[in-house]
C-alpha positions as a printed NumPy array, in Angstrom:
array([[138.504, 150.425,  56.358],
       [139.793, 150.359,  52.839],
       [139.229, 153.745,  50.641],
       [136.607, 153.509,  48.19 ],
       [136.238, 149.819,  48.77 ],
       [139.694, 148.992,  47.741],
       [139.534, 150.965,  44.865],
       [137.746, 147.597,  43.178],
       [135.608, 150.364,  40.994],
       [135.377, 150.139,  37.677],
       [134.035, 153.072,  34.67 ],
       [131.153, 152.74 ,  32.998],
       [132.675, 150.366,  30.518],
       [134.2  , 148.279,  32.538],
       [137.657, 148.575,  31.505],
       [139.265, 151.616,  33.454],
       [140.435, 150.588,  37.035],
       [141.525, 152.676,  39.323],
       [144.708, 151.972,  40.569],
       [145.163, 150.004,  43.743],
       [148.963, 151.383,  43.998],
       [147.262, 154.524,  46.016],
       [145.361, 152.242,  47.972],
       [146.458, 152.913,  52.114],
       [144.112, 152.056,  55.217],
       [142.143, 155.101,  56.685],
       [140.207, 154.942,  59.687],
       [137.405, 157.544,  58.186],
       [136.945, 157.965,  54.487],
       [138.411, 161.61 ,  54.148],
       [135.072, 162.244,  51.837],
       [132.885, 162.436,  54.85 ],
       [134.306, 164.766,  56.761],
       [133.604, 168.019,  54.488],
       [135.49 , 170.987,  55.344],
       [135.628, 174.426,  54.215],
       [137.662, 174.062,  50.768],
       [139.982, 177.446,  49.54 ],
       [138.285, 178.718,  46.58 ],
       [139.562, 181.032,  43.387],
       [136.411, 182.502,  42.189],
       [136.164, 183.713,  38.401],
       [138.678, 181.914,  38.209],
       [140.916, 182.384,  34.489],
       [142.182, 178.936,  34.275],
       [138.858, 177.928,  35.095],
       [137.138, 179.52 ,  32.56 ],
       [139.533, 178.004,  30.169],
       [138.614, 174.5  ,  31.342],
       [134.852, 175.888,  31.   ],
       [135.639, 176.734,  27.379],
       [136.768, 173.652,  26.246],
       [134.087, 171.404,  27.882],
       [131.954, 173.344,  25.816],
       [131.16 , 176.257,  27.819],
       [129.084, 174.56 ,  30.516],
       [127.344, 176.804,  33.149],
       [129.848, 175.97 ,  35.893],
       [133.376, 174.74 ,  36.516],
       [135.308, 174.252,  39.653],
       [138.75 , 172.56 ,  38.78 ],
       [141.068, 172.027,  41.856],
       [144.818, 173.25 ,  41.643],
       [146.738, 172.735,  43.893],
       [145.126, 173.017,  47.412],
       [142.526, 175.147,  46.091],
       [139.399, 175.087,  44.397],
       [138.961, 177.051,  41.112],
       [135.783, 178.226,  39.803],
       [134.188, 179.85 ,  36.711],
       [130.602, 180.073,  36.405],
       [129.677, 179.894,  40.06 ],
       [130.058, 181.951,  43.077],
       [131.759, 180.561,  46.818],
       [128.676, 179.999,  48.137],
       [126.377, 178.035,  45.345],
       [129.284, 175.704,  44.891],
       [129.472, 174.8  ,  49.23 ],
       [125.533, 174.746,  48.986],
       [125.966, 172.012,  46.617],
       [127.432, 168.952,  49.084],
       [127.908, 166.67 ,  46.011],
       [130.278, 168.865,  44.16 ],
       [132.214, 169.92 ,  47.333],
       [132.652, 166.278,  48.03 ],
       [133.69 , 165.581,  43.88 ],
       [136.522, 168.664,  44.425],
       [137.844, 167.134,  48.346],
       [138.187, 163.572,  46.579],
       [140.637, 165.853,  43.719],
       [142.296, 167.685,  46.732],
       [143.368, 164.492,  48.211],
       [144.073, 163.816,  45.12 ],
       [146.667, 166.258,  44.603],
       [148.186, 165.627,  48.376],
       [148.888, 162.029,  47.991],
       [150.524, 162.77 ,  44.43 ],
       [151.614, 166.007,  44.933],
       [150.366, 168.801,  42.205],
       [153.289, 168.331,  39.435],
       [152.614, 164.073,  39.025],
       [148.672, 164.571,  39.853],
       [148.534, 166.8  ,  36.99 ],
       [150.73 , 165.327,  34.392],
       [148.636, 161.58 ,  35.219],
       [145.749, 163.395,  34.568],
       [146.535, 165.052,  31.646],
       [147.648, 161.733,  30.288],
       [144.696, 159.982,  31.382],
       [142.718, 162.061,  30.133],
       [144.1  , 162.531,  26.314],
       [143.959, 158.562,  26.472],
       [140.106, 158.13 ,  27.444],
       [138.596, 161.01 ,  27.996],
       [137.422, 163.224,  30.241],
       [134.518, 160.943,  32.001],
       [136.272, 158.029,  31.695],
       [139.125, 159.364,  33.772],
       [139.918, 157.801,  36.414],
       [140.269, 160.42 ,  38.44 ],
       [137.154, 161.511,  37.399],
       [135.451, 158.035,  37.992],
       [136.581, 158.129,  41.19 ],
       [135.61 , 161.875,  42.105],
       [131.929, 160.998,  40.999],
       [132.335, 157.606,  42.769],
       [133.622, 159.448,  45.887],
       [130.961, 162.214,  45.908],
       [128.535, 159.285,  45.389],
       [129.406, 157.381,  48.538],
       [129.555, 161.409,  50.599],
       [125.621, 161.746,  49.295],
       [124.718, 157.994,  50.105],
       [126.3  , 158.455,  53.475],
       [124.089, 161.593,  54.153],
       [120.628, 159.704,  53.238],
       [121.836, 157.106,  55.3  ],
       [122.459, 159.506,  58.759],
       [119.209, 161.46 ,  57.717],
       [117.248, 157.905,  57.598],
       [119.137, 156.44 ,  60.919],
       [118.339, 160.099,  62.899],
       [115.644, 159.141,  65.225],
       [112.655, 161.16 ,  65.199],
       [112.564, 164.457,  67.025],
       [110.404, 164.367,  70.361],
       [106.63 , 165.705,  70.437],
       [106.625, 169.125,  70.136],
       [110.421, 169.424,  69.158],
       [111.222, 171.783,  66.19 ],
       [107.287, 172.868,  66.413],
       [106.064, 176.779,  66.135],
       [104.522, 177.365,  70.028],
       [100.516, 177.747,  69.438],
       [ 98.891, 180.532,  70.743],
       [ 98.238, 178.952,  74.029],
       [ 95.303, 179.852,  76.128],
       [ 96.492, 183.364,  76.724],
       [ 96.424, 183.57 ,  72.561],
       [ 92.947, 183.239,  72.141]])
């Protein structure tokens, strides 16, 4: 299976593909297969990011193999699955181009279209989209639980 459908996503406007140069075969879309991420918490850098997207309630910016945040403590950002999924699509990110060219590409994308039109942004959002989607999907296909599974015991006729 393809990554991200070939990478065939495009921004909101239509005009910002990503680039099918980073395009390899993968038997499992890394995106589903959450793990643990290393996190910075309080994070300098991150507050600096936080500062100039306008001071925004929480950041999490990924350098590196790790996950900086500002604004948000270890354990709200893995209770929210969406964001850990938007910061492991960045990590891989970072492995395939290694932290020196991931950076300076997204630097350079983003001074050219902006921060949500990024393409590595795009396809963070479009990556965490697919990890949520893929959740409903196992939560719909989960067959029901057995009578009385998962139920509190009643008092029984020794209760009463």
């Amino acid at each position: 299976m393809l990554f991200l459908e070939k990478y065939r996503l495009m921004s909101e406007n239509n005009q910002t593909m990503l680039q099918p140069s980073a395009l390899r075969q993968r038997s499992k879309p890394e995106l589903y297969t959450m793990n643990s991420p290393r996190t910075f918490v309080n994070s300098p850098l991150a507050r600096v990011a936080r500062l100039v997207l306008g001071g925004n309630a929480r950041v999490a910016m990924v350098l590196g193999q790790t996950v900086h945040l500002s604004g948000a403590t270890r354990a709200g950002f893995l209770a929210d699955p969406e964001w850990v999924a938007h910061e492991e699509v960045h990590l891989r990110q970072v492995r395939d181009l290694g932290l020196p060219r991931f950076l300076w590409q997204y630097l350079v994308e983003s001074a050219r279209v902006g921060y949500y039109q990024n393409r590595f942004e795009v396809e963070a959002r479009e990556g965490a989209r697919l990890h949520m989607l893929g959740r409903a999907n196992e939560l719909a296909t989960r067959p029901a639980a057995p009578a009385g599974v998962g139920k509190e015991p009643g008092p029984g006729p020794a209760g009463r």
